[in-house]
PDB file with one MODEL, atoms N, CA, C and O in Angstrom:
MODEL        1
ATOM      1  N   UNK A   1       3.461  -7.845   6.722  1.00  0.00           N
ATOM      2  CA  UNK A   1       2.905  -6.521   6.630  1.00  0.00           C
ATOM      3  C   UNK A   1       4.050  -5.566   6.353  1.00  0.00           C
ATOM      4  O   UNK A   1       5.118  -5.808   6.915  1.00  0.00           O
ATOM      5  N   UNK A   2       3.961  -4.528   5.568  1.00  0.00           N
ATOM      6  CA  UNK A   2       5.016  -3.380   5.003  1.00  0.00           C
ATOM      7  C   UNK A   2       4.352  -2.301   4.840  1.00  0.00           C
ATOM      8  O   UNK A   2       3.482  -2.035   4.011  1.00  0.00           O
ATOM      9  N   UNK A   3       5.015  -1.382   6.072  1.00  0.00           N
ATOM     10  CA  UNK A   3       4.689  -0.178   5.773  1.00  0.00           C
ATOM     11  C   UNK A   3       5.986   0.478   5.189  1.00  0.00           C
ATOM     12  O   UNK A   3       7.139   0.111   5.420  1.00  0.00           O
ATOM     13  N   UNK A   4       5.545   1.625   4.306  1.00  0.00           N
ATOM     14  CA  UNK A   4       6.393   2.297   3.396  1.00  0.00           C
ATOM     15  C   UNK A   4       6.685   3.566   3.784  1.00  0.00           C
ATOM     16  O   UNK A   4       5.857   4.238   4.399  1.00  0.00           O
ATOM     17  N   UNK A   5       7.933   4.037   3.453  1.00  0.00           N
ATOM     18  CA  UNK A   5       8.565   5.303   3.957  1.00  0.00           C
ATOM     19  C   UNK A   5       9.463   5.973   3.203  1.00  0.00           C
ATOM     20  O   UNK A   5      10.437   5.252   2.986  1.00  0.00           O
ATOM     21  N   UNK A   6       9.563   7.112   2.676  1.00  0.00           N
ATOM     22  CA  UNK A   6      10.287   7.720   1.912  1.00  0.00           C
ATOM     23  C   UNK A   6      10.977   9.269   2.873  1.00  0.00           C
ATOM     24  O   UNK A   6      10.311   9.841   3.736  1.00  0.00           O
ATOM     25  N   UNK A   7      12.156   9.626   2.529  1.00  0.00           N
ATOM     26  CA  UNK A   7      13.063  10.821   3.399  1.00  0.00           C
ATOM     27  C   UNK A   7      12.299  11.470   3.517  1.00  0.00           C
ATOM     28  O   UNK A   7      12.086  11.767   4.692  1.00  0.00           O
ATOM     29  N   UNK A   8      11.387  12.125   2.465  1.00  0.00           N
ATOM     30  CA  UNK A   8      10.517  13.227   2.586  1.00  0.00           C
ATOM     31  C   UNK A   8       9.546  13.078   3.556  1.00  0.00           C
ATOM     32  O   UNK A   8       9.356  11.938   3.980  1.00  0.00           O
ATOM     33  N   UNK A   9       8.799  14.120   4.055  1.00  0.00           N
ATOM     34  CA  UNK A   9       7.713  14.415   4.632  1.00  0.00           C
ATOM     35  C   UNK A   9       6.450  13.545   4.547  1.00  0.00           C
ATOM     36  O   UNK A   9       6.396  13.306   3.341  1.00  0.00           O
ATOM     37  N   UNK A  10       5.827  13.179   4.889  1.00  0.00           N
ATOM     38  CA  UNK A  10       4.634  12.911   5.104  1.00  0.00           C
ATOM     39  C   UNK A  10       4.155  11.859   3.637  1.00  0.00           C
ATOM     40  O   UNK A  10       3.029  11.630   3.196  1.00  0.00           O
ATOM     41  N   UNK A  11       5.603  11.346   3.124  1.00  0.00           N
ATOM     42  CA  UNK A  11       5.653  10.432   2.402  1.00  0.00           C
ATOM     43  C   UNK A  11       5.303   9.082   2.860  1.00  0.00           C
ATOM     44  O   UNK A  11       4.960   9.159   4.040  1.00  0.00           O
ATOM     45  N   UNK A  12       5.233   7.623   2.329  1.00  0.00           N
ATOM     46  CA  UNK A  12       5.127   6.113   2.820  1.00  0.00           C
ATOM     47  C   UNK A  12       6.054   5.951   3.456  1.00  0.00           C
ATOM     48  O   UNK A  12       6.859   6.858   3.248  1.00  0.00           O
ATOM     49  N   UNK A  13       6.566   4.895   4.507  1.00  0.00           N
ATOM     50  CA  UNK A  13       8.136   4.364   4.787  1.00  0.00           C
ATOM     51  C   UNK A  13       7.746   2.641   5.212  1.00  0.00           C
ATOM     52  O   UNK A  13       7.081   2.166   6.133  1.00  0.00           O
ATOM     53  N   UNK A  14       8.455   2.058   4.146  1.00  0.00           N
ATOM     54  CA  UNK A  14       8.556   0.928   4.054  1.00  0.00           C
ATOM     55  C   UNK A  14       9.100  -0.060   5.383  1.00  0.00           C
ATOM     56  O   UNK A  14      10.306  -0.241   5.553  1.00  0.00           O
ATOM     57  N   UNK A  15       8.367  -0.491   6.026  1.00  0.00           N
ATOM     58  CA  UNK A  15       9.238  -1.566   7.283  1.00  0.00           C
ATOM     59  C   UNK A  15       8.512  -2.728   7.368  1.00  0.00           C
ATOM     60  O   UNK A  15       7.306  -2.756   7.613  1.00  0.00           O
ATOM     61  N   UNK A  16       9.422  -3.987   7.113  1.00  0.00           N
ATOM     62  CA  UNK A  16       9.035  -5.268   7.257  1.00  0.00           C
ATOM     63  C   UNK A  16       8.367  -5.472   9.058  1.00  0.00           C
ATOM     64  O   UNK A  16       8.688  -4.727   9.983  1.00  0.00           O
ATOM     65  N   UNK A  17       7.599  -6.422   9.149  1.00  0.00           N
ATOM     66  CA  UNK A  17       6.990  -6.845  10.748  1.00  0.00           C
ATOM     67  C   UNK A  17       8.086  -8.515  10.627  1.00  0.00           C
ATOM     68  O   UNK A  17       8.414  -9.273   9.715  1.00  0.00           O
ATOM     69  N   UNK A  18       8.242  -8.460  11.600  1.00  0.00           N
ATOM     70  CA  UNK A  18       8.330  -9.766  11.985  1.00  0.00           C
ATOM     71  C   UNK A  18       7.405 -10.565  12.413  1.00  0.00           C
ATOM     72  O   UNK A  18       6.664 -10.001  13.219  1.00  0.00           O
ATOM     73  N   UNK A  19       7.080 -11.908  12.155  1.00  0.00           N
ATOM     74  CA  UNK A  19       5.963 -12.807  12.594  1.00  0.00           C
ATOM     75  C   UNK A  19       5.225 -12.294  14.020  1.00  0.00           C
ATOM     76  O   UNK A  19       4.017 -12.112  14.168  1.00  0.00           O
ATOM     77  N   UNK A  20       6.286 -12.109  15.031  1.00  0.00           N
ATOM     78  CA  UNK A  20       5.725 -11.854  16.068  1.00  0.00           C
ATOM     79  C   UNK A  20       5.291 -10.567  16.255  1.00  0.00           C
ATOM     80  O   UNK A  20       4.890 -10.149  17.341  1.00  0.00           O
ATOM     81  N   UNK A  21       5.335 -10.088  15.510  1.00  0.00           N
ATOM     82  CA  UNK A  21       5.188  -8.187  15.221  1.00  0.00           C
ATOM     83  C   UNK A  21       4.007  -8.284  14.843  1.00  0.00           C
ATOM     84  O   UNK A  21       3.197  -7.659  15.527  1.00  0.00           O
ATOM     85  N   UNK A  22       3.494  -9.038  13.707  1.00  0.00           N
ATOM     86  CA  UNK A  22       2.395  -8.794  12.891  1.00  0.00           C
ATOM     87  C   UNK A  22       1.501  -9.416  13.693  1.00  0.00           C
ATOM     88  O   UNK A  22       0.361  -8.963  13.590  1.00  0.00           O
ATOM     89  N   UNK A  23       1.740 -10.906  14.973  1.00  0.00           N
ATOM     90  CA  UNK A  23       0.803 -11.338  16.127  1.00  0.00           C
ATOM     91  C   UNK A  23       0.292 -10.345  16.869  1.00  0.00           C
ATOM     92  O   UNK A  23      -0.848  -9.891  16.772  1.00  0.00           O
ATOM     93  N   UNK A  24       1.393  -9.906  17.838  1.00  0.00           N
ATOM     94  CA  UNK A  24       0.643  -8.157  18.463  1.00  0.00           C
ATOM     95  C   UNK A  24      -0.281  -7.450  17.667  1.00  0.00           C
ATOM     96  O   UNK A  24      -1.290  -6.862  18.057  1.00  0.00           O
ATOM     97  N   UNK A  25       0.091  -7.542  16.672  1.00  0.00           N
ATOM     98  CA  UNK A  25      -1.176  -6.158  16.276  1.00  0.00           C
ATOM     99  C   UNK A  25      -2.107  -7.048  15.627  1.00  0.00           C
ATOM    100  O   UNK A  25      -2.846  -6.380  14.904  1.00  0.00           O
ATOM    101  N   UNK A  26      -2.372  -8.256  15.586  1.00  0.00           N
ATOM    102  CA  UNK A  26      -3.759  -9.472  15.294  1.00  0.00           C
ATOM    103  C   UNK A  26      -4.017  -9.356  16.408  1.00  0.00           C
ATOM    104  O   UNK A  26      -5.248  -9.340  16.363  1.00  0.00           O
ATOM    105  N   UNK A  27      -3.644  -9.220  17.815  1.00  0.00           N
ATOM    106  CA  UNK A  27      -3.922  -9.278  19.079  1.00  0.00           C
ATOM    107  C   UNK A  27      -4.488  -8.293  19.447  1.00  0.00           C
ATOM    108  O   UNK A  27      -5.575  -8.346  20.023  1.00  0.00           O
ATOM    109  N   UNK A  28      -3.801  -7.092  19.160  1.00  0.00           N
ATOM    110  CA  UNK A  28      -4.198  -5.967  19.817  1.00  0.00           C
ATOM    111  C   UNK A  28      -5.430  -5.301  18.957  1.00  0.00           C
ATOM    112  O   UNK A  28      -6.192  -4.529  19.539  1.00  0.00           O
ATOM    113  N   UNK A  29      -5.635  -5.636  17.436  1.00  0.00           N
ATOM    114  CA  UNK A  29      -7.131  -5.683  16.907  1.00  0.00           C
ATOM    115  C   UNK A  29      -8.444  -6.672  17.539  1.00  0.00           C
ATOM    116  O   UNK A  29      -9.587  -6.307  17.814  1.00  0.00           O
ATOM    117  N   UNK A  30      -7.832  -8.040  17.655  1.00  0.00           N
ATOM    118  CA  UNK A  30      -8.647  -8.588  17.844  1.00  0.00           C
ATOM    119  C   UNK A  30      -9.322  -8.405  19.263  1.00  0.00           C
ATOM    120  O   UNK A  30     -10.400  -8.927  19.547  1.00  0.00           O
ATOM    121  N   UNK A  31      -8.614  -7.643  20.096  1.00  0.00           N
ATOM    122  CA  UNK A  31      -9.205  -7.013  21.692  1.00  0.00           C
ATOM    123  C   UNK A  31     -10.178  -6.520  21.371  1.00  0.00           C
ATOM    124  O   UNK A  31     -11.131  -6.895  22.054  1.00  0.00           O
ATOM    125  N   UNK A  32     -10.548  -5.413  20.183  1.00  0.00           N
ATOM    126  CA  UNK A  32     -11.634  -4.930  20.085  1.00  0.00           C
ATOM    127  C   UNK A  32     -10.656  -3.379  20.086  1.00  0.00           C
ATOM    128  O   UNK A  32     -11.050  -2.400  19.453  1.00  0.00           O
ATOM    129  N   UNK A  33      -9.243  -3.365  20.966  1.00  0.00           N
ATOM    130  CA  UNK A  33      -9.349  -1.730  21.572  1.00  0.00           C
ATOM    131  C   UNK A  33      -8.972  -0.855  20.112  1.00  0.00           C
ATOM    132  O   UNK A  33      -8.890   0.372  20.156  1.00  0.00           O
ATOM    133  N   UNK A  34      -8.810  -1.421  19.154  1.00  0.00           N
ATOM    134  CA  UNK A  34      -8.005  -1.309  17.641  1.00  0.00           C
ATOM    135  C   UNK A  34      -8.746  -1.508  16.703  1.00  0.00           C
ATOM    136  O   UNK A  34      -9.444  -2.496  16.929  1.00  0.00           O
ATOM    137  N   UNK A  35      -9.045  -0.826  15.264  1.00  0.00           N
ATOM    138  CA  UNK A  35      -9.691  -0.943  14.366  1.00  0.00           C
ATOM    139  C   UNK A  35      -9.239  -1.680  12.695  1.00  0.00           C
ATOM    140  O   UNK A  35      -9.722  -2.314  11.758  1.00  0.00           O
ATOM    141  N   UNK A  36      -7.944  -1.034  13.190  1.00  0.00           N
ATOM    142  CA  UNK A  36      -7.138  -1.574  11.792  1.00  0.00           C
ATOM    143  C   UNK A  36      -5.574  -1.181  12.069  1.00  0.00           C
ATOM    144  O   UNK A  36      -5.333  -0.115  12.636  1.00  0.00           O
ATOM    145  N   UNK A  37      -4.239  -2.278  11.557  1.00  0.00           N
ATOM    146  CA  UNK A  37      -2.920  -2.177  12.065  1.00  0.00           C
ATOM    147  C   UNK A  37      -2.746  -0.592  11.867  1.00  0.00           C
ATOM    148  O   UNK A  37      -2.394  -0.113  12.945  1.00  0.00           O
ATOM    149  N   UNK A  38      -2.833   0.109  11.156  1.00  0.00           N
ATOM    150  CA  UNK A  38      -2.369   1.545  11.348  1.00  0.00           C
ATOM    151  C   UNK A  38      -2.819   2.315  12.782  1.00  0.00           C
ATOM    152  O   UNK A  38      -2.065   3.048  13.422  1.00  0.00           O
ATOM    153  N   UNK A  39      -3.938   2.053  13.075  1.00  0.00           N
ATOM    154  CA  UNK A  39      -4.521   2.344  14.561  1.00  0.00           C
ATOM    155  C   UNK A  39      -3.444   1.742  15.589  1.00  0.00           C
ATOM    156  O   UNK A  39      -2.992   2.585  16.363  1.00  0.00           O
ATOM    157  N   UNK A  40      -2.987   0.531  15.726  1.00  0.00           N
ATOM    158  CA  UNK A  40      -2.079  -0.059  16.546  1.00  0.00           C
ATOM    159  C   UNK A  40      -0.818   0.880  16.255  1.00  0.00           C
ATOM    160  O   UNK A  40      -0.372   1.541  17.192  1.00  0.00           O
ATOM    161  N   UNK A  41      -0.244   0.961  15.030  1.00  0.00           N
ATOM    162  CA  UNK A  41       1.275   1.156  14.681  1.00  0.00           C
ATOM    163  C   UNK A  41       1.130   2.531  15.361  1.00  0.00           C
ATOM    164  O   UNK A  41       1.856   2.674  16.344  1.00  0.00           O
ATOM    165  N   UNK A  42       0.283   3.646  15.012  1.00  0.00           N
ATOM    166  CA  UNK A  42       0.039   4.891  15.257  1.00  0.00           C
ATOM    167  C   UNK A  42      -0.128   5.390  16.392  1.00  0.00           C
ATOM    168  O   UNK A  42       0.043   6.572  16.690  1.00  0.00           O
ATOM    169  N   UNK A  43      -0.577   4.251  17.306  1.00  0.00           N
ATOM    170  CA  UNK A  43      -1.089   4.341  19.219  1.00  0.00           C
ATOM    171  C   UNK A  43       0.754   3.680  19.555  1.00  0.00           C
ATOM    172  O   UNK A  43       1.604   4.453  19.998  1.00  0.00           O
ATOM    173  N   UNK A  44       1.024   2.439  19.298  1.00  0.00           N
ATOM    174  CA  UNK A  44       2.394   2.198  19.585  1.00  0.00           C
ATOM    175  C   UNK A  44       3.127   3.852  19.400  1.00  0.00           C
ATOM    176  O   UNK A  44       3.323   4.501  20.427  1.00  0.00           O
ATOM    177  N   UNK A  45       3.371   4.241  18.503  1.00  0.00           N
ATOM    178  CA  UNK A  45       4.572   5.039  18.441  1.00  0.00           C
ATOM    179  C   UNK A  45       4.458   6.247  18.896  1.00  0.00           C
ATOM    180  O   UNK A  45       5.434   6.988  18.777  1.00  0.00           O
ATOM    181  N   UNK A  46       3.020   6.835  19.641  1.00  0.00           N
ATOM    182  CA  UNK A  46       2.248   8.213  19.897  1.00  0.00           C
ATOM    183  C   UNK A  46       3.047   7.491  21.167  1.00  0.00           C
ATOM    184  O   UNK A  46       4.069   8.131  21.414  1.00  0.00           O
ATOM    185  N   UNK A  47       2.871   6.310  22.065  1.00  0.00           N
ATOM    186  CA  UNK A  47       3.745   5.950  23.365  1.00  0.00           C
ATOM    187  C   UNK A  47       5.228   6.470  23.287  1.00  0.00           C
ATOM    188  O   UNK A  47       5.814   7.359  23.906  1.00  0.00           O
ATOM    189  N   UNK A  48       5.673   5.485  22.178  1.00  0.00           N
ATOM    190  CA  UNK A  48       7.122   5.507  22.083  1.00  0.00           C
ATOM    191  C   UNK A  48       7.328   6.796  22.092  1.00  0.00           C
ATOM    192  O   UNK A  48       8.455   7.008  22.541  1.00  0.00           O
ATOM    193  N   UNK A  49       6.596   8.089  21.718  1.00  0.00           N
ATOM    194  CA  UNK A  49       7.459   9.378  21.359  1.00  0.00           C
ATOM    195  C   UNK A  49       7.050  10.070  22.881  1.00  0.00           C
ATOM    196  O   UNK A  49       7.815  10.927  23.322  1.00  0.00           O
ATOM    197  N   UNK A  50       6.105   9.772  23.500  1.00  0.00           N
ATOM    198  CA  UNK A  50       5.918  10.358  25.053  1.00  0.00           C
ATOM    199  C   UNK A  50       6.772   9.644  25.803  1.00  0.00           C
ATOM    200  O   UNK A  50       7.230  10.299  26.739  1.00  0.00           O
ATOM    201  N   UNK A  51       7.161   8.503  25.727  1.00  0.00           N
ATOM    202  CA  UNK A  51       8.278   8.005  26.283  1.00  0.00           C
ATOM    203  C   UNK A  51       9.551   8.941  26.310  1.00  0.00           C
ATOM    204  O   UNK A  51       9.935   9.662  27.231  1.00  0.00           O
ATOM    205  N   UNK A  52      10.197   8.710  24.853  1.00  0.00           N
ATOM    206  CA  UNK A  52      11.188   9.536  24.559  1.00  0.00           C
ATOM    207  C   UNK A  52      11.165  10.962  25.068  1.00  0.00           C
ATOM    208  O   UNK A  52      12.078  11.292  25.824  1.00  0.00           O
ATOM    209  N   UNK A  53      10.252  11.833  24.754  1.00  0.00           N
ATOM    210  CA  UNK A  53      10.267  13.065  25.176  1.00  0.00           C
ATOM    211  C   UNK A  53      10.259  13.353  26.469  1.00  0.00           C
ATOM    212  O   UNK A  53      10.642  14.427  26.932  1.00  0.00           O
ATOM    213  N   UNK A  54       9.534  11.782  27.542  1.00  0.00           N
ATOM    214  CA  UNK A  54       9.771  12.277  29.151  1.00  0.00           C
ATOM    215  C   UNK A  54      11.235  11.654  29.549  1.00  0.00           C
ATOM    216  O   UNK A  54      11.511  11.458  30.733  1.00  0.00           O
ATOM    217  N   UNK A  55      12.062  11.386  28.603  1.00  0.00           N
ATOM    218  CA  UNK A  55      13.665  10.745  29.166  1.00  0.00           C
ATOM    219  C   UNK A  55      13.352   9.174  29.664  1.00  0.00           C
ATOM    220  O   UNK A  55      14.210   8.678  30.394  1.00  0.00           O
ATOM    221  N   UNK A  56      12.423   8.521  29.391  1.00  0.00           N
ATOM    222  CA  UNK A  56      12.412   7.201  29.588  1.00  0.00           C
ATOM    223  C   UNK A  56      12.674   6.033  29.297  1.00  0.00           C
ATOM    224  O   UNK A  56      12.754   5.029  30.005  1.00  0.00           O
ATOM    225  N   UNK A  57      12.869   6.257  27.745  1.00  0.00           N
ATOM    226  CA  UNK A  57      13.958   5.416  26.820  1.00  0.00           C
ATOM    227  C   UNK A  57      15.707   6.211  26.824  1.00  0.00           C
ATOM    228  O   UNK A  57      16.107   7.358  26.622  1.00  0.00           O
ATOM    229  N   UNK A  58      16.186   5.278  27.067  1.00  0.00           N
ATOM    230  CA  UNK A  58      17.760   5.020  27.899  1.00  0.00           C
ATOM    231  C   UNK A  58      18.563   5.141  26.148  1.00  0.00           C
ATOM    232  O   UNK A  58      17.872   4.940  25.149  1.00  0.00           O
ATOM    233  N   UNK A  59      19.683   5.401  26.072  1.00  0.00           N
ATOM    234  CA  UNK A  59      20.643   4.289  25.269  1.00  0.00           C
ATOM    235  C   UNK A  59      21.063   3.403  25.295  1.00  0.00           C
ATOM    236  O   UNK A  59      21.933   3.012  24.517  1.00  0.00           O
ATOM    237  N   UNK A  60      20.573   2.774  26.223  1.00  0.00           N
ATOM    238  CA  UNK A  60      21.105   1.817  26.653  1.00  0.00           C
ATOM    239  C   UNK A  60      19.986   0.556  25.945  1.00  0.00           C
ATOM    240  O   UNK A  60      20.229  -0.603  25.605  1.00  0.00           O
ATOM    241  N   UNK A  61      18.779   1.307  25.908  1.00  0.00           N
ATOM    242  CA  UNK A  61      17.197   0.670  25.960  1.00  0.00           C
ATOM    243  C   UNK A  61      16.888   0.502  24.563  1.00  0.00           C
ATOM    244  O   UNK A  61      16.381  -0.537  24.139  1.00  0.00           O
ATOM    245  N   UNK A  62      17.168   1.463  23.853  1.00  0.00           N
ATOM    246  CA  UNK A  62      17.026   2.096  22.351  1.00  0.00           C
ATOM    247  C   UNK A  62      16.597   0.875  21.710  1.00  0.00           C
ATOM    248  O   UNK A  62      15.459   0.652  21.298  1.00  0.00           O
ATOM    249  N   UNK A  63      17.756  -0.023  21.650  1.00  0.00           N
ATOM    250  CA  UNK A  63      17.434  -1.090  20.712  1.00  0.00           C
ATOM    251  C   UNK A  63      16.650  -2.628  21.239  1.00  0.00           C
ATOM    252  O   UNK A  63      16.680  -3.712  20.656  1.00  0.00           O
ATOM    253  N   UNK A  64      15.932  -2.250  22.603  1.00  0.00           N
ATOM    254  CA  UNK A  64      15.600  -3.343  23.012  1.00  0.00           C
ATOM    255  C   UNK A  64      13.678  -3.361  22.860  1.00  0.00           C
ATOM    256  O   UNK A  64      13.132  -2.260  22.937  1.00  0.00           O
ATOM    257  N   UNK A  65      12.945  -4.385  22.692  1.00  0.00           N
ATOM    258  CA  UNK A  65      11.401  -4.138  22.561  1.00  0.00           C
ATOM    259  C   UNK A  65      11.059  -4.287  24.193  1.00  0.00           C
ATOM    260  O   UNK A  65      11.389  -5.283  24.837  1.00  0.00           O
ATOM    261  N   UNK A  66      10.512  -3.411  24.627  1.00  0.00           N
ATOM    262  CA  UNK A  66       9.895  -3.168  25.695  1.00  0.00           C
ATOM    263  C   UNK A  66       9.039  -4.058  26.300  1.00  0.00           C
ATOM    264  O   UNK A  66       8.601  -4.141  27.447  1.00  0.00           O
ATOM    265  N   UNK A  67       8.915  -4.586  25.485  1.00  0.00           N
ATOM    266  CA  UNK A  67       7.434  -6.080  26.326  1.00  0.00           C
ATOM    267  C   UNK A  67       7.715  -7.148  24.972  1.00  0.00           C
ATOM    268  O   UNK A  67       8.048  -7.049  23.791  1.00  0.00           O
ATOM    269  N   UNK A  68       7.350  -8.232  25.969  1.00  0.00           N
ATOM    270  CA  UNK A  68       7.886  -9.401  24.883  1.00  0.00           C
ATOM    271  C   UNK A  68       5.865 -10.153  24.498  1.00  0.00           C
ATOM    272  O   UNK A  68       4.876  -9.906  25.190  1.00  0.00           O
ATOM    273  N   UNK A  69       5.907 -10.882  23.440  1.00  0.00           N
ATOM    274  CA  UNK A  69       4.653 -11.350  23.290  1.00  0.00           C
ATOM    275  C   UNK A  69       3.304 -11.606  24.401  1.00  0.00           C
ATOM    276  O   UNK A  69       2.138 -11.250  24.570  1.00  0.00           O
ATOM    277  N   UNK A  70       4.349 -12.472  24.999  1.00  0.00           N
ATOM    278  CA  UNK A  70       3.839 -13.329  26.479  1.00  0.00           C
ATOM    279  C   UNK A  70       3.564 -12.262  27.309  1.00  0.00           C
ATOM    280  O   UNK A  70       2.525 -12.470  27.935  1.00  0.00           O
ATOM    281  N   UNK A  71       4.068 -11.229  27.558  1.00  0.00           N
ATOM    282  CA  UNK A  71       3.864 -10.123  28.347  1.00  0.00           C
ATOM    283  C   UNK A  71       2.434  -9.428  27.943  1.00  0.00           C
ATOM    284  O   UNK A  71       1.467  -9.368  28.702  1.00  0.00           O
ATOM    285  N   UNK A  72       2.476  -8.966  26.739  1.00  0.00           N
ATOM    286  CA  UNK A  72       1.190  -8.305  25.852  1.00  0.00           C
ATOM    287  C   UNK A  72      -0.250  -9.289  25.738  1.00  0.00           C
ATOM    288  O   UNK A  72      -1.426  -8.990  25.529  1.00  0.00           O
ATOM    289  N   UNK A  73       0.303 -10.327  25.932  1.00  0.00           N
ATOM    290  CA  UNK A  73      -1.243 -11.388  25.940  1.00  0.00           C
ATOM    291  C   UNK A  73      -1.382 -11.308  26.884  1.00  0.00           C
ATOM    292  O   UNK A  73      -2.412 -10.658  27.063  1.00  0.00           O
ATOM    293  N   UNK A  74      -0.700 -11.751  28.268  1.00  0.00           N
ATOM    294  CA  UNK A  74      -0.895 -11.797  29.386  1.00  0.00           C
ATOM    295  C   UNK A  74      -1.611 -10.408  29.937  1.00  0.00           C
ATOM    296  O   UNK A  74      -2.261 -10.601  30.964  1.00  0.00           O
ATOM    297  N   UNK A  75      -1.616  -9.126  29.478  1.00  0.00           N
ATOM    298  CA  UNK A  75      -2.010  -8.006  29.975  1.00  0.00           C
ATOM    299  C   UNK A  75      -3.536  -7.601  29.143  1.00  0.00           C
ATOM    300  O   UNK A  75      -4.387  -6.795  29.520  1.00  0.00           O
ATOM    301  N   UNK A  76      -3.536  -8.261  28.186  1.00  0.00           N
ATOM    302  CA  UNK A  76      -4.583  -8.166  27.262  1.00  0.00           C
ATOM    303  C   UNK A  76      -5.697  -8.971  28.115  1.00  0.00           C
ATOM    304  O   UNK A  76      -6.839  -8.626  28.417  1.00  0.00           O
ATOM    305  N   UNK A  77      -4.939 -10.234  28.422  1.00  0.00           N
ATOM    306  CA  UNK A  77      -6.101 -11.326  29.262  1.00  0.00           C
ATOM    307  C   UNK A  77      -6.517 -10.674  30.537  1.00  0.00           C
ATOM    308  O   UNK A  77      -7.606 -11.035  30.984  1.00  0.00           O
ATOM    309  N   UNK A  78      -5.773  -9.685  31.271  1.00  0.00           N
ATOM    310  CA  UNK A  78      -5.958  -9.391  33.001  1.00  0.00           C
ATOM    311  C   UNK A  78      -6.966  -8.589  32.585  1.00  0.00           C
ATOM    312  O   UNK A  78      -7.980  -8.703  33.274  1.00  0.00           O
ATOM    313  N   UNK A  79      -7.063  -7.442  31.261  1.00  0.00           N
ATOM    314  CA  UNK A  79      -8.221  -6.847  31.293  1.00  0.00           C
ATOM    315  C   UNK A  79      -9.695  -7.298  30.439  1.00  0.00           C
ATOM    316  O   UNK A  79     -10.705  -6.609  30.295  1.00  0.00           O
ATOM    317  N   UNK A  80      -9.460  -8.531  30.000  1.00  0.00           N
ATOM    318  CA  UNK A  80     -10.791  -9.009  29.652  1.00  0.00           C
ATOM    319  C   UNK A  80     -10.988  -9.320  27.985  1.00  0.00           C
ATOM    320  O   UNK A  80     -11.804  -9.938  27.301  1.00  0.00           O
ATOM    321  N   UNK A  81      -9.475  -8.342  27.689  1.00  0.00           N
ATOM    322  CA  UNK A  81      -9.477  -8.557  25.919  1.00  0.00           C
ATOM    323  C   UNK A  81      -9.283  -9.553  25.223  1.00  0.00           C
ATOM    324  O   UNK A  81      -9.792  -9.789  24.127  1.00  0.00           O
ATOM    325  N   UNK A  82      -8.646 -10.102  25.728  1.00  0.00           N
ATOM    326  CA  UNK A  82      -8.279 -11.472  24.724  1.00  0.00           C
ATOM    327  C   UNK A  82      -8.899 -12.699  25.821  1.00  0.00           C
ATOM    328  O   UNK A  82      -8.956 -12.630  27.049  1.00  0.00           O
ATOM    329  N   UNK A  83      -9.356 -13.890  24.869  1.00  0.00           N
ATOM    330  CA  UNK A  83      -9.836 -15.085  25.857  1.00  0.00           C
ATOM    331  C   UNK A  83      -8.756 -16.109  25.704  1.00  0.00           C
ATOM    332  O   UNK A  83      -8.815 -17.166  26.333  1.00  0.00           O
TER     333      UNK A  83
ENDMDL
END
C-alpha cells in the first residue's frame, strides 16, 4: 500500500507499509471499527498528534512503534473484534 505526499499543502505523500503495517490495517478493517485504510491511517495519526500535543511521545520514543502486532490482535480479540 502507498500513500503519496508532496511538500505542499494538502497535496498526496507517498509512504511505503510494511507487510506488517498493511496486516494492522486488514485487521483493524476487518473488526468492522474501520471502513477503508484511509479511515485507519487517519484515526492512527488523529492519536499520534493528541499524543504529541499532550507531551506523551518522548525523544526518546519518536522512532519506536508503540504496540507491536501481537499486542493489536490481542486487544482487538479482548473486545470481540477479531475471532
Amino acid at each position: 500500500m502507498i500513500f503519496a505526499w508532496s511538500p505542499r499543502e494538502n497535496e498526496p505523500m507517498t509512504i511505503e507499509l510494511t507487510d506488517e503495517q498493511k496486516r494492522m490495517i486488514d485487521l483493524a478493517i476487518a473488526s468492522g471499527a474501520y471502513h477503508d485504510p484511509d479511515e485507519v491511517i487517519g484515526t492512527a495519526l488523529a492519536m499520534l498528534y493528541e499524543d504529541i500535543e499532550d507531551g506523551i511521545i518522548s525523544d526518546a520514543r519518536a522512532g519506536e512503534p508503540r504496540f507491536s502486532l501481537d499486542e493489536v490482535e490481542a486487544e482487538l480479540r479482548s473486545l470481540g473484534k477479531l475471532k
